[in-house]
PLY file of the C-alpha trace (Angstrom):
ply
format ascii 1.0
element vertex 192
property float x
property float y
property float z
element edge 191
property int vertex1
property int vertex2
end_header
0.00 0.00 0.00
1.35 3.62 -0.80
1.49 6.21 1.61
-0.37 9.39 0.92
0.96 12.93 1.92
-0.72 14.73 4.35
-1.10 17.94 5.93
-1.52 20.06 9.84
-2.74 23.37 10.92
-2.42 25.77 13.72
-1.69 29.70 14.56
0.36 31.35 17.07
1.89 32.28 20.27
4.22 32.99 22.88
6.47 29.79 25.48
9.68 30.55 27.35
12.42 28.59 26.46
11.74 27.96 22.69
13.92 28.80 19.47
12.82 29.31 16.38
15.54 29.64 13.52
14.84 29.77 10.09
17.28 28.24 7.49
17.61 26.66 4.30
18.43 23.03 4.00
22.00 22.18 2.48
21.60 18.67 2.66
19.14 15.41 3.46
20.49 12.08 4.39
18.70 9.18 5.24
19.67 8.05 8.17
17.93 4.72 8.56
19.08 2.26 11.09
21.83 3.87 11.99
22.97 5.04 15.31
20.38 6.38 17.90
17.47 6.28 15.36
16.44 2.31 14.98
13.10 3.78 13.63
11.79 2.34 10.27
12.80 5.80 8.88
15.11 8.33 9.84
16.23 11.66 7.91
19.15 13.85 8.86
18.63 17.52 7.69
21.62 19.82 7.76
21.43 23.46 7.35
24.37 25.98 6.72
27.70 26.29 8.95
27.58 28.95 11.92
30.34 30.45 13.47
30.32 30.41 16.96
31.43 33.49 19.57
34.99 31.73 19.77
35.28 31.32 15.95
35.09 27.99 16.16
32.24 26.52 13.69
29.62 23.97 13.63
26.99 22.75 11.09
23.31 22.67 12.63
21.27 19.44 11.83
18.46 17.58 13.37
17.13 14.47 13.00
13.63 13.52 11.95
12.05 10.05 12.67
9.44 7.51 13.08
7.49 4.83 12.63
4.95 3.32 10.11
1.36 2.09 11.53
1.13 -1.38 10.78
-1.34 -4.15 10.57
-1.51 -7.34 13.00
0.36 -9.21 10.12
2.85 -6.75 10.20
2.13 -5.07 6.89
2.26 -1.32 6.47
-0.86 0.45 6.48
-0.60 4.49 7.45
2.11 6.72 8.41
2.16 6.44 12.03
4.86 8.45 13.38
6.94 8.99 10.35
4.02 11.44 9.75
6.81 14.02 10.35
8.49 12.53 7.33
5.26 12.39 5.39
5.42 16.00 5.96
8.76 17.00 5.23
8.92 15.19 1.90
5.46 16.27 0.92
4.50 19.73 2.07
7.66 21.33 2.13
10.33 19.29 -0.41
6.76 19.08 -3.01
7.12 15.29 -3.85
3.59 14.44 -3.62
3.73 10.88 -4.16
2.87 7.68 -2.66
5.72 6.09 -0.72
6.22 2.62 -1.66
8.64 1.38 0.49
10.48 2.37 3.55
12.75 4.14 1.84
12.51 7.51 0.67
13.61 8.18 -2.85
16.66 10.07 -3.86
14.68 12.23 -5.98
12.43 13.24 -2.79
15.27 14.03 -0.76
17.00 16.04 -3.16
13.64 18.15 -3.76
14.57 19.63 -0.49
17.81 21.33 -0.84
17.69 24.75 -0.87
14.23 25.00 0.89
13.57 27.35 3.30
12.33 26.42 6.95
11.69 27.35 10.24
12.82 24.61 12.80
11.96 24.78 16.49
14.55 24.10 19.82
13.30 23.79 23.19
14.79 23.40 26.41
14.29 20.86 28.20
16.29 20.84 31.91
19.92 21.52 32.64
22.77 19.33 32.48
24.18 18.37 36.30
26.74 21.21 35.06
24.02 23.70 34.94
23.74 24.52 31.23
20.70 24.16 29.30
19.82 21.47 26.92
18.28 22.08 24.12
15.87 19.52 21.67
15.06 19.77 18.58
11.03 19.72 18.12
11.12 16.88 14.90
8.31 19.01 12.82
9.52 21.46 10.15
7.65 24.38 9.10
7.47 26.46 5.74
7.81 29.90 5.35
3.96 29.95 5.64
1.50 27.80 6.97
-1.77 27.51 6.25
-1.76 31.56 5.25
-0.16 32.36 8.45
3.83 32.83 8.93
5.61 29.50 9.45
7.16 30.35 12.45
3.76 31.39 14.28
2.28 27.64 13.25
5.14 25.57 14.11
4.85 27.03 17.54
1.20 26.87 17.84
2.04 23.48 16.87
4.36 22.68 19.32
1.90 24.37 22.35
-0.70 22.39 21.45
1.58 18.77 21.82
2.95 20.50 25.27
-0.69 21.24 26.28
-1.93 18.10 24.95
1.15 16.53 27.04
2.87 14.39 24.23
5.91 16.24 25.06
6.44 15.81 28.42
10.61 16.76 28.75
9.64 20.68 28.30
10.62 22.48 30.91
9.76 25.91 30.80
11.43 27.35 33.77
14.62 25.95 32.85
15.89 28.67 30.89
15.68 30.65 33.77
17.40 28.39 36.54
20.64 28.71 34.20
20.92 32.22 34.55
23.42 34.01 32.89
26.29 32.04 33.60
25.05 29.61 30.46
26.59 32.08 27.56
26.28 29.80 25.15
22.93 30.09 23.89
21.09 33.67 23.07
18.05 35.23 24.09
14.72 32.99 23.24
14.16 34.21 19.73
11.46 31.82 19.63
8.55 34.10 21.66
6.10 35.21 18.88
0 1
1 2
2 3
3 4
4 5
5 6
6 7
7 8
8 9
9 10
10 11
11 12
12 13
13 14
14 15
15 16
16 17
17 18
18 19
19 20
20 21
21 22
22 23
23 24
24 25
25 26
26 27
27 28
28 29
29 30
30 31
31 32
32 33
33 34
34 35
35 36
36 37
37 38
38 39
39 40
40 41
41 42
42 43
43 44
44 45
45 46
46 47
47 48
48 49
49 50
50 51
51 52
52 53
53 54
54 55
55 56
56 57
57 58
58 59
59 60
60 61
61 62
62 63
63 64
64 65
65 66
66 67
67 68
68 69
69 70
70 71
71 72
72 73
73 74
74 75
75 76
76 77
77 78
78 79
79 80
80 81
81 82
82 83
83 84
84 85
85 86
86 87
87 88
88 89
89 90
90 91
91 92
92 93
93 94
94 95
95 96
96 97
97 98
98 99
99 100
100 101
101 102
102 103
103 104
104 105
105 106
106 107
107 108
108 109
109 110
110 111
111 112
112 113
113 114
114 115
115 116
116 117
117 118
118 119
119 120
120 121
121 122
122 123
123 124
124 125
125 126
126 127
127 128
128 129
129 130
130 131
131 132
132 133
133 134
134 135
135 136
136 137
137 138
138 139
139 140
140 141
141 142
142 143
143 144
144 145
145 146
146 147
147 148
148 149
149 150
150 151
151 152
152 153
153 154
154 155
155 156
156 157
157 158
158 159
159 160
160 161
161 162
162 163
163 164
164 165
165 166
166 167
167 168
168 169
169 170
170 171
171 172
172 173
173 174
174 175
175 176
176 177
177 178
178 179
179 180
180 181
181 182
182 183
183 184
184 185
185 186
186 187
187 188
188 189
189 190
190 191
């Protein structure tokens, strides 16, 4: 059975401890069954090099996963959690086909180079050393959303799983425990 592509909604507003950058995508890898991700799909984004305070550099990436919804014989029969990667190849790279397998065409992931996103960080606690960790929310957002701004929808989006409590490592007053002496990571850019 093929896979359809699907689509969300929301709109938006304001949650302490939340980043939202916006970036284009350099590069997609399929990162199936490799390392941390021993989901039935996994797809590593990468978006351009930064430069960090002490010149140093790093390349941002995140990692977005899941799994298929199956039948009691195993077979595959909806998107399940790789919903996310439903949406990523579909709404924002414009495939727009039926997946036939678990893996995700060349041609699909190359449709999203270049494409401009918003992607979403939240914190969720503070390492024993007292800096903040930060997660990457796995849902991608275009530039606009359902005729709203991206960024404002892939927050509402992300409220509404907080509020809804399928994420439950938020933590909100986190940012704030860290103080200043965490100098790594900038003001919350993320409050609409």
């Amino acid at each position: 059975m093929g896979l359809k592509p699907g689509n969300g909604s929301g709109n938006g507003t304001r949650m302490p401890g939340v980043f939202i950058n916006k970036d284009v995508i350099v590069d997609v890898q399929d990162v199936t069954g490799m390392g941390q991700f021993p989901s039935d799909v996994a797809l590593k984004i990468l978006f351009p090099e930064r430069q960090r305070k002490d010149g140093s550099t790093f390349q941002p990436s995140m990692t977005v996963y899941g799994d298929f919804e199956r039948d009691a014989r195993g077979l595959v029969t909806g998107w399940g959690s790789a919903f996310k990667i439903d949406r990523l190849i579909n709404h924002i790279g414009g495939w727009n086909q039926e997946l036939q397998s678990q893996e995700v065409p060349v041609e699909a992931l190359n449709m999203l180079i270049a494409k401009e996103v918003y992607h979403l960080q939240y914190c969720k606690g503070l390492t024993p050393g007292g800096q903040r960790q930060m997660v990457n929310y796995q849902i991608v957002a275009g530039l606009v959303e359902n005729d709203q701004p991206g960024d404002r929808w892939l927050l509402e989006n992300f409220r509404r799983q907080v509020d809804a409590d399928k994420i439950k490592n938020y933590d909100p007053d986190a940012w704030d425990r860290a103080g200043n002496h965490d100098l790594r990571m900038p003001s919350p850019v993320g409050e609409l």
